[in-house]
N, CA and C of each residue as an Amber inpcrd file, in Angstrom:
protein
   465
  36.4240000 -32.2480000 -26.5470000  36.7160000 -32.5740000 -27.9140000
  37.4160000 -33.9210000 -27.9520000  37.2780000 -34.5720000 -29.0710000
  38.0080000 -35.7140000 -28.9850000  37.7670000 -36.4180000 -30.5280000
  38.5780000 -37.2910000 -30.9020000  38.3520000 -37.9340000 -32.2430000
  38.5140000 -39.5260000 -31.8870000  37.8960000 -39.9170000 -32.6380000
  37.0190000 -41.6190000 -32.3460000  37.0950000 -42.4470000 -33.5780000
  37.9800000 -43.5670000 -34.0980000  37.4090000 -44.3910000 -35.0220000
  36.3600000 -44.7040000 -34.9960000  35.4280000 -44.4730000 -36.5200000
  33.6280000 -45.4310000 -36.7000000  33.5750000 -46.1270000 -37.6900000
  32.8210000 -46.5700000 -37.8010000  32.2300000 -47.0360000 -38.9700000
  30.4190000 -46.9040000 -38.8210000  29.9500000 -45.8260000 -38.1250000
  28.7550000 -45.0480000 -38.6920000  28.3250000 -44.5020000 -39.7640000
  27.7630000 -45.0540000 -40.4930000  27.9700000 -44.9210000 -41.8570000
  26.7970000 -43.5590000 -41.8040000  26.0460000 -43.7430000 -40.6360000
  25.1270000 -42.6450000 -40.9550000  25.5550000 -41.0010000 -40.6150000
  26.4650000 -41.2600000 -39.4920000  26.9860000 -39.9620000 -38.9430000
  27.9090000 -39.1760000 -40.3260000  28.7430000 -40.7850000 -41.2160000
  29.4920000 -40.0740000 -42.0780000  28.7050000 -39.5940000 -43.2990000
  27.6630000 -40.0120000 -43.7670000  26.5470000 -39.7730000 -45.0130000
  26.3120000 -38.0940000 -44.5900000  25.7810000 -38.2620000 -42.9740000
  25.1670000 -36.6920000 -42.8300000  26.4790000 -35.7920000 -42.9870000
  27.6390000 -36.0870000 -42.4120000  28.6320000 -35.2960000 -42.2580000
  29.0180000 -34.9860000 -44.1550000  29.3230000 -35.5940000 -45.0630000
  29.9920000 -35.8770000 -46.1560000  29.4340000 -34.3640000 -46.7570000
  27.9690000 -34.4670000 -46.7660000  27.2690000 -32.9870000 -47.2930000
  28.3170000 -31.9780000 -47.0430000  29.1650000 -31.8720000 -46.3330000
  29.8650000 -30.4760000 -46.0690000  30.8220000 -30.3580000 -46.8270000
  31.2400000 -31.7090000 -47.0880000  32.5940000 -31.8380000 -48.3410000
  32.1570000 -31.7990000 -49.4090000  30.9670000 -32.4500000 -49.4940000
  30.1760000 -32.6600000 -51.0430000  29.6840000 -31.3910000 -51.9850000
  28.9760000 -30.9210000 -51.1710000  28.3880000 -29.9740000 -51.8290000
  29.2680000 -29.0150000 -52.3700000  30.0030000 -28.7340000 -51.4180000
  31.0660000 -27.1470000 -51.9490000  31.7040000 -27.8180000 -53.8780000
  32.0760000 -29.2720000 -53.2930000  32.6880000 -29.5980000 -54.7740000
  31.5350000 -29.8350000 -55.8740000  30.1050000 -30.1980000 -55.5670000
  29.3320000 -29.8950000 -56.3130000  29.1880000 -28.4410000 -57.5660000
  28.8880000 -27.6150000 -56.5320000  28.9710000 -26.3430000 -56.8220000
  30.3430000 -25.7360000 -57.5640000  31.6240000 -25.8940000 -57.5560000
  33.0540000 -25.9250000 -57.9770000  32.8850000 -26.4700000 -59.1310000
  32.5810000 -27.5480000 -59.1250000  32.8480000 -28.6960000 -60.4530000
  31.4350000 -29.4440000 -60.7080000  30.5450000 -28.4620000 -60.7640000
  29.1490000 -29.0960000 -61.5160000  29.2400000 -30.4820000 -62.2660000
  30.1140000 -30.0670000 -63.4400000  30.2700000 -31.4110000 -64.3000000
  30.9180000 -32.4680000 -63.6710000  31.6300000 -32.4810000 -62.8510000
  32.3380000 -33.6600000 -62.5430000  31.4140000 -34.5490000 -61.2250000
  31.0030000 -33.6550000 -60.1770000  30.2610000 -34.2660000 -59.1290000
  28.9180000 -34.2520000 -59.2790000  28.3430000 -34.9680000 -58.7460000
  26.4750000 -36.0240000 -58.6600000  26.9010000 -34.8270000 -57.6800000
  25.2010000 -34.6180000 -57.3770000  24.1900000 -34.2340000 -56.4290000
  24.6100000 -34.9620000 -55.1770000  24.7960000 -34.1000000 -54.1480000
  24.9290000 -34.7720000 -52.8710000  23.7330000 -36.1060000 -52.8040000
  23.7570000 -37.0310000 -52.5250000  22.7090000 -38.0060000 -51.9500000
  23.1220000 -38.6460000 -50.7580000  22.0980000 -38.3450000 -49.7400000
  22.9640000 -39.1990000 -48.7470000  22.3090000 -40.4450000 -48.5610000
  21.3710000 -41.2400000 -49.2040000  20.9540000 -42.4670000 -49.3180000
  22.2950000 -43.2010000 -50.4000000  23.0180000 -42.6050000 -51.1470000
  23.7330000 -42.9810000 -52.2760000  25.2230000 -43.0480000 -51.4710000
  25.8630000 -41.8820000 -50.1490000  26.6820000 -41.7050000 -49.7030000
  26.7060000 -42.5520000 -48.6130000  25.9770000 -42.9340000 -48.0930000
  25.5950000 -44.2510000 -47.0550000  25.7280000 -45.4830000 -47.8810000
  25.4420000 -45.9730000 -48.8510000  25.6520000 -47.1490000 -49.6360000
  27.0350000 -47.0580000 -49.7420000  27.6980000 -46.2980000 -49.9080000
  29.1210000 -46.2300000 -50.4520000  29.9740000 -46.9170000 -49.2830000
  29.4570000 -45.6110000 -48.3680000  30.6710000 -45.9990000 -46.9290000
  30.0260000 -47.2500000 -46.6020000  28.8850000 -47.8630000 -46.7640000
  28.9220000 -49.0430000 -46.3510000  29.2200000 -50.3440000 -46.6440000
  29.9450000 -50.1270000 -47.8210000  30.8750000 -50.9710000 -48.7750000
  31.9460000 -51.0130000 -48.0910000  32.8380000 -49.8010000 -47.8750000
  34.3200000 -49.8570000 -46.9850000  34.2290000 -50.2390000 -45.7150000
  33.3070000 -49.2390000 -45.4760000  33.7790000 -49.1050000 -43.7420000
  33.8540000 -50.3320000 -43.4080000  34.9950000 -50.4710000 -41.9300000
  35.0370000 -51.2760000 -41.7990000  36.5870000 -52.5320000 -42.0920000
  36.4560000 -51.9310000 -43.9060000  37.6410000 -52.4920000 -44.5750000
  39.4290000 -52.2820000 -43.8070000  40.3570000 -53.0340000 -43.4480000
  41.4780000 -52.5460000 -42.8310000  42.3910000 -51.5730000 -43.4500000
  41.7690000 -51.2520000 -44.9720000  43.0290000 -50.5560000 -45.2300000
  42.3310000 -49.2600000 -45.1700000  41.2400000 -48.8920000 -44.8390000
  40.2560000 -47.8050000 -44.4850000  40.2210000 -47.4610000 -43.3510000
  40.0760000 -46.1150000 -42.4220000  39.5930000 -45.6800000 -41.0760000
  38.9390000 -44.3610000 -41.3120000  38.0640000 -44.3050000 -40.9850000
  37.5470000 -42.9720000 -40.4190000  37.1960000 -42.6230000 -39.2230000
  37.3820000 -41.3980000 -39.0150000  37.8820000 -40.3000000 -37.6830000
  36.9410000 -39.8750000 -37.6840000  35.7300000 -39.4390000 -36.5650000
  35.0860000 -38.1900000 -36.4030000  35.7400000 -37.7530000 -35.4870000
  35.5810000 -36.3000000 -35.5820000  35.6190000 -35.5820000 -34.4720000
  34.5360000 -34.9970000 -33.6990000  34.3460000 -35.0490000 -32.4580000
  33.3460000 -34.6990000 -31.6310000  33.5920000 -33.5190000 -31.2080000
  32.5240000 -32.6480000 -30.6420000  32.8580000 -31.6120000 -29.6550000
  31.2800000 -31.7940000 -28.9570000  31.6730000 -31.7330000 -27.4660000
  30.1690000 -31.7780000 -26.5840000  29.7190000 -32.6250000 -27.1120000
  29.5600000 -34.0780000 -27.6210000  29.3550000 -34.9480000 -28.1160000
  28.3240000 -34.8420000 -29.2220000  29.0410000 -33.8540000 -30.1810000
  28.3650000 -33.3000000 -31.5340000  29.4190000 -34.1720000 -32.5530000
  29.3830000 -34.7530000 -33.3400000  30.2180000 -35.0300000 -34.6910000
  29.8620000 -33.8450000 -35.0940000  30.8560000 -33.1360000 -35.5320000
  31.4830000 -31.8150000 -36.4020000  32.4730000 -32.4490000 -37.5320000
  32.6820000 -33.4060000 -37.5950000  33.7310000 -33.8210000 -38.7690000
  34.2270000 -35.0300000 -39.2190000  35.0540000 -34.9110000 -40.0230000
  35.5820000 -36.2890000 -39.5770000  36.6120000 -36.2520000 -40.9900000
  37.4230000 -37.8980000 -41.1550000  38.0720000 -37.7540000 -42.0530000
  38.4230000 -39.5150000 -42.6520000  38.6750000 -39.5840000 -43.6510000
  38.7620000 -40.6410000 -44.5010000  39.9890000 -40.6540000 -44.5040000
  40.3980000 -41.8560000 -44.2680000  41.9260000 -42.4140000 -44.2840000
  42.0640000 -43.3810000 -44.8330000  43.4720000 -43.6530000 -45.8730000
  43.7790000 -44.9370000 -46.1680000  44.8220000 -45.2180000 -46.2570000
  45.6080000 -46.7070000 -45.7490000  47.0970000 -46.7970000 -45.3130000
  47.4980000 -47.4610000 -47.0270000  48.4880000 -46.9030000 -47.5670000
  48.7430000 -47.2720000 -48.9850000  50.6320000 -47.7680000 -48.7640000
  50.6860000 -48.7740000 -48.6850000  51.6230000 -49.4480000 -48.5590000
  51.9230000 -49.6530000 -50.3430000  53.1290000 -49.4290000 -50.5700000
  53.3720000 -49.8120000 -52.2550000  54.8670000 -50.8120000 -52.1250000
  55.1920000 -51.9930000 -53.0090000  55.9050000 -52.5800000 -52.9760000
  57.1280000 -51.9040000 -54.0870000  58.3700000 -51.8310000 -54.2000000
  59.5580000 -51.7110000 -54.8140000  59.1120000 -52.2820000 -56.2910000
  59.3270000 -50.9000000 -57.5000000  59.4810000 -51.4830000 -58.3790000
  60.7920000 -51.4300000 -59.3650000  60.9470000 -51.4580000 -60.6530000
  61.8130000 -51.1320000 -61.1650000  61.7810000 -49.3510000 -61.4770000
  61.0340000 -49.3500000 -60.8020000  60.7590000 -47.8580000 -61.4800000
  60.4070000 -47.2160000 -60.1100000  60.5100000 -47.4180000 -58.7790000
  60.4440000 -46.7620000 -57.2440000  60.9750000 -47.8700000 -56.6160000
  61.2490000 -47.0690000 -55.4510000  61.6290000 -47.6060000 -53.7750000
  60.0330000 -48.0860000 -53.2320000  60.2650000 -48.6560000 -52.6310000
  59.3330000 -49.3140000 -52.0630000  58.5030000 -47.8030000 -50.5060000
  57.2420000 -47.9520000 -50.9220000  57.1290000 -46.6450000 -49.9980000
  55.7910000 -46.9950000 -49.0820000  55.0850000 -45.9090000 -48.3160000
  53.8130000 -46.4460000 -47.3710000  53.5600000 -44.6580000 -47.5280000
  52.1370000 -44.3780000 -46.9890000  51.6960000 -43.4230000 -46.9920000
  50.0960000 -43.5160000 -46.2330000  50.2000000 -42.2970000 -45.8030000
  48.3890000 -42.6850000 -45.5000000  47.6310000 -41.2550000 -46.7210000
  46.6430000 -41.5340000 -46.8670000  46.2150000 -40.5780000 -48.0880000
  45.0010000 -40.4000000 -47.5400000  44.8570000 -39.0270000 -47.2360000
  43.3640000 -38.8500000 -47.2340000  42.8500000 -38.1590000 -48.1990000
  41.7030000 -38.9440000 -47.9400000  40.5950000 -38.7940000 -48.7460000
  39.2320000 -37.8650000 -49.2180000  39.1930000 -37.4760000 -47.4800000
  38.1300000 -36.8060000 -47.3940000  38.7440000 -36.1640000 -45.6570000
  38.6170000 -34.9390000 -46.0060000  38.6830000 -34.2790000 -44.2640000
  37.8700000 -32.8270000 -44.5890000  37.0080000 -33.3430000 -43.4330000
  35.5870000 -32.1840000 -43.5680000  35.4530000 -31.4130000 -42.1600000
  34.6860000 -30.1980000 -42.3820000  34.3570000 -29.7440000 -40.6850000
  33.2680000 -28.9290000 -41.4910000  32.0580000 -28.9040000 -40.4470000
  30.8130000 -28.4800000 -40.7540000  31.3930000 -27.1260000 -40.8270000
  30.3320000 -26.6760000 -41.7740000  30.4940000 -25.0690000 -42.1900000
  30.3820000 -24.0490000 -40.6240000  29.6620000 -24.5170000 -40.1060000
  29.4660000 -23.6480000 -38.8400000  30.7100000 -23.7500000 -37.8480000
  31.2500000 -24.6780000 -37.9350000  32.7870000 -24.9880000 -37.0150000
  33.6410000 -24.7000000 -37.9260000  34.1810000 -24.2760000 -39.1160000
  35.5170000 -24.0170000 -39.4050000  35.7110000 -22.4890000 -38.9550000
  37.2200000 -22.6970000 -39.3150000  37.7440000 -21.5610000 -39.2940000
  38.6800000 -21.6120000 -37.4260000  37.9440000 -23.0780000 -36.6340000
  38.2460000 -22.6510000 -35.2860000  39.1910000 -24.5400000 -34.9910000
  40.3890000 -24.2980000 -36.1080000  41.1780000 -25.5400000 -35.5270000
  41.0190000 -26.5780000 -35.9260000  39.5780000 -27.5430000 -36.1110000
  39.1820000 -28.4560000 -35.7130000  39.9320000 -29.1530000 -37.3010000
  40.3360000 -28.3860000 -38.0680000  41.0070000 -29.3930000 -39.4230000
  42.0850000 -29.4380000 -38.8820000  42.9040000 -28.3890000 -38.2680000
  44.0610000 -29.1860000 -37.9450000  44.3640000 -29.6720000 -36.9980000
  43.2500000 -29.8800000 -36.0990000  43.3350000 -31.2820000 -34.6560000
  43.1220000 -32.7080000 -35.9790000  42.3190000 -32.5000000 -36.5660000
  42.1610000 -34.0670000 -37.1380000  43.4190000 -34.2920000 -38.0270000
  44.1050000 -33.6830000 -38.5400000  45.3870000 -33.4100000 -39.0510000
  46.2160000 -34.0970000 -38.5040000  46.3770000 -33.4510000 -37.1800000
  47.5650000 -33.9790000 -36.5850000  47.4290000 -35.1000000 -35.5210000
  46.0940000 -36.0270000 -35.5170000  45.7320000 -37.2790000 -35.2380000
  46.2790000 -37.8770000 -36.2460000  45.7050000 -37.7890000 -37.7090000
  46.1690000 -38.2880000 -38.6800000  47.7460000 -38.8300000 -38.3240000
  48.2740000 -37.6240000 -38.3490000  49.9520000 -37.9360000 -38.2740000
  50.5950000 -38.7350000 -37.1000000  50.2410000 -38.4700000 -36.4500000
  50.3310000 -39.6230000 -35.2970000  49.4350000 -40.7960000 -35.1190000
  48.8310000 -40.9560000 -35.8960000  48.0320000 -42.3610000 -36.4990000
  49.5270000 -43.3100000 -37.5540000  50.1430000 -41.9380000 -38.2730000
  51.0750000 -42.6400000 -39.2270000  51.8770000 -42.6490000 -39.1480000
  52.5070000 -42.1000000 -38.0490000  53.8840000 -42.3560000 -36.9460000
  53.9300000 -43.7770000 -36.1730000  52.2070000 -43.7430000 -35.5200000
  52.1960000 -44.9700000 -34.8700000  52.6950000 -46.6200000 -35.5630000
  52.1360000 -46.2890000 -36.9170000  52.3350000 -47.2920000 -38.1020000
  54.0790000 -47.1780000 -38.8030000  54.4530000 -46.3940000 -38.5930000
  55.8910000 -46.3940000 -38.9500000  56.3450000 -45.8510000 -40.6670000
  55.0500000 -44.5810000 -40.9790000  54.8970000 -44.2290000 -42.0960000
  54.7330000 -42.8590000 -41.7940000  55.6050000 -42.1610000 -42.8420000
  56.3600000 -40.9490000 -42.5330000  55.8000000 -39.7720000 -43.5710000
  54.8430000 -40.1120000 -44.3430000  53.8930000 -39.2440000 -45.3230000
  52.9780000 -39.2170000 -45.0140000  52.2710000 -38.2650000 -45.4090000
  50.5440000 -38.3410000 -45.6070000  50.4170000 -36.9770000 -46.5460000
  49.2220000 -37.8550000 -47.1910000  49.2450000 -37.0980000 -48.6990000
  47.6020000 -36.7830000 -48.8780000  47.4240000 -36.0730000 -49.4920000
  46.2180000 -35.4570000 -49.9830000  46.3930000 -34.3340000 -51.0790000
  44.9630000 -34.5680000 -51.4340000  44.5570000 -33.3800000 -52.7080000
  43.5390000 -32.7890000 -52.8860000  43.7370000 -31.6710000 -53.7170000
  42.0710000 -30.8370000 -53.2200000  42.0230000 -30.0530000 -54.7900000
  40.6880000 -29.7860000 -54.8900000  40.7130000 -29.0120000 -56.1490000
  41.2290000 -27.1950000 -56.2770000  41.8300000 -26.9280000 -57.3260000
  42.3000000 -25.6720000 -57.1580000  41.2240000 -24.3830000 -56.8570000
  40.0040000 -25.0600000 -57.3860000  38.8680000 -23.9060000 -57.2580000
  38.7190000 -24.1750000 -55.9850000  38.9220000 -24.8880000 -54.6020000
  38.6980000 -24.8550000 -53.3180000  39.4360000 -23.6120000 -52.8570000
  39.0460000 -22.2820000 -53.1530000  39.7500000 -21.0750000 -52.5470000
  40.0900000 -21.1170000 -51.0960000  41.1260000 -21.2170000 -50.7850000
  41.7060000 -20.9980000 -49.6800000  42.7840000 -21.7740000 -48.9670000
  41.7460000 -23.0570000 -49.3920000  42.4480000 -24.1000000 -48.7310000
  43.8730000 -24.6860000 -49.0220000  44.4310000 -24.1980000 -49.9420000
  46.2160000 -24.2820000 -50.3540000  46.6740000 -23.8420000 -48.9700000
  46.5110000 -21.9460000 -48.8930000  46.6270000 -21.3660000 -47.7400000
  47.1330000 -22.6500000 -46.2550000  46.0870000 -22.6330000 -46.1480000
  45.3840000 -23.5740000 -44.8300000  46.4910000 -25.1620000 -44.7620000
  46.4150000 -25.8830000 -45.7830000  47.6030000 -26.8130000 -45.8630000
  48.8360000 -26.5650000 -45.5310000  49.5180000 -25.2500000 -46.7400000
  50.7200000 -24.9740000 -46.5490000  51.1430000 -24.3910000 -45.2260000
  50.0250000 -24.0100000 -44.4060000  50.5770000 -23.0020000 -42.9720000
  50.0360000 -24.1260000 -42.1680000  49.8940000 -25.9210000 -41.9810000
  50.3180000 -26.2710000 -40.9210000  51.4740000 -27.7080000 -42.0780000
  52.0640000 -27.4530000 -43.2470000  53.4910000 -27.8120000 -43.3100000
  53.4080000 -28.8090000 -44.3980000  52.0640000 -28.7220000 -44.8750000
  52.3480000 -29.6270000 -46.3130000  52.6780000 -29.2020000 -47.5670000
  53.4160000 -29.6110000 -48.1780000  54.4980000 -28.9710000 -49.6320000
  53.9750000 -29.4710000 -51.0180000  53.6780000 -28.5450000 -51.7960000
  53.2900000 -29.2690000 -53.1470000  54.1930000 -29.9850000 -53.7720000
  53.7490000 -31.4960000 -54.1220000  54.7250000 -32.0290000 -54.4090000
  54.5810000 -32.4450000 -56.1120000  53.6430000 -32.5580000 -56.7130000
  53.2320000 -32.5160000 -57.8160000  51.9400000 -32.0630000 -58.1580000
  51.9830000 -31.4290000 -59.7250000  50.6530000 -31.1260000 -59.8270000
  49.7770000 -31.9550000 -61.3270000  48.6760000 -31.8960000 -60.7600000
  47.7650000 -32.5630000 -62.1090000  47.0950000 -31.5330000 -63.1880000
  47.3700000 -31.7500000 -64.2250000  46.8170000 -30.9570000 -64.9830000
  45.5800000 -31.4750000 -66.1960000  44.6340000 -30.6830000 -66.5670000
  43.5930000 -31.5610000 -67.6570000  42.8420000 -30.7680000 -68.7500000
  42.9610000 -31.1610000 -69.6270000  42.2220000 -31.0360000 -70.5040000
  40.7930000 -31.6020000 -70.9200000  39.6080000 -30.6890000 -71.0920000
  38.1940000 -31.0070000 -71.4170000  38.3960000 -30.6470000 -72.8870000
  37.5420000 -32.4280000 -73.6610000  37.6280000 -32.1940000 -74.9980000
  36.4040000 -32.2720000 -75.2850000  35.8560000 -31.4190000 -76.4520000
  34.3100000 -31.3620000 -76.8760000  33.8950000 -32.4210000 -77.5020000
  32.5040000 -32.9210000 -77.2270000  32.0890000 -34.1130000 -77.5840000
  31.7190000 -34.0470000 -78.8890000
């Protein structure tokens, strides 16, 4: 096993389907149709970019996953302290590999990706209809720290 910076835009297009779809299905109205001709155009805009990294993770030299990172440095305003964070974006594991670790090996690369950098958060968000996955966060140590709330108004 092992995790690898890429910028394979194709490994991440095929991989993305595993994140995509479930939120498809969750939130019809809000998410497009998986495309991975459309999800390859995308990452191939970033990747690459420095304030961007993505992680796969391998096993037997299979990509099973991977994860979207971004280092968010914010400057002091009148209204905050000056702060850094890494935020992900996207952290996936093929349907056939969860359940066995592999989110929280890329997890805790993550965090020692943002130790290495001298940044002491890492933040993410997920939709509430993602059943389970609160669970799964809170039992390897991340704390809700705010929540979003919304209203759909009829057209």
């Amino acid at each position: 096993m092992r995790i690898i910076e890429t910028t394979d835009v194709d490994v991440l297009a095929r991989l993305n389907r595993y994140v995509h779809e479930p939120h498809v299905r969750q939130q019809p109205h809000h998410f497009k149709p998986y495309d991975v001709d459309a999800v390859r155009a995308f990452f191939t805009k970033i990747a690459g970019e420095a304030l961007y990294q993505f992680l796969v993770l391998e096993v037997e030299d299979e990509a099973i996953g991977y994860a979207w990172i971004e280092y968010v440095r914010r400057a002091e305003s009148a209204f905050k302290f000056a702060d850094a964070k890494v935020r992900v974006h996207h952290l996936c594991i093929m349907d056939t590999k969860q359940q066995n670790g592999y989110g929280r090996l890329l997890l805790e690369d993550i965090e020692r990706r943002a130790r290495e950098q001298g940044i002491h958060k890492v933040e993410l968000d997920y939709w509430m209809s993602n059943d389970g996955v609160d669970v799964f966060y809170e039992r390897i140590g991340f704390e809700k720290t705010r929540q979003v709330v919304a209203k759909s108004l009829d057209y």
